[in-house]
C-alpha positions, 0 to 999 in steps of 0.5 A, a space after each residue: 894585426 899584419 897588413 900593408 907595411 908590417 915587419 911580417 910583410 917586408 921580411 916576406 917580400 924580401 925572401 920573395 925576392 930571393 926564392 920566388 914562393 918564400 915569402 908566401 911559405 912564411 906567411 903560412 900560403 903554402 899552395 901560393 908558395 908553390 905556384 910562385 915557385 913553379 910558375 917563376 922556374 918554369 917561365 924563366 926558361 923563356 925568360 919571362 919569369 921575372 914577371 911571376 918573380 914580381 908579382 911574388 914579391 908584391 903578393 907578399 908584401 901586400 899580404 893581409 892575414 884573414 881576421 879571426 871569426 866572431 873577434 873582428 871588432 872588437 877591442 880589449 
């Protein structure tokens, strides 16, 4: 299970905190990966983006896999 925590999550946030977008790109959110990257490199020209470059950060790190259909709830 990845949620809140998980060796997934902070190695997400950490290249999120390098490259704004990366840490969705690992995480398989490809659409997310690119807004971040665009909305961090277009407000850093009014020197705003460290707002998305945040908010990029925490996405990931608070990042929580959709569970499989039908395989929620039960155990093995």
């Amino acid at each position: 299970m990845n949620g809140q925590g998980t060796a997934g999550n902070v190695i997400a946030a950490l290249a999120s905190f390098f490259i704004p977008g990366l840490g969705q790109l690992i995480q398989g959110s490809w659409l997310k990966a690119i807004v971040f990257f665009i909305l961090t490199a277009l407000f850093w020209l009014v020197l705003l983006g460290w707002i998305f470059h945040l908010w990029s950060i925490i996405d990931a790190a608070l990042y929580e896999a959709p569970e499989r259909r039908g395989f929620r709830n039960y155990t093995y």
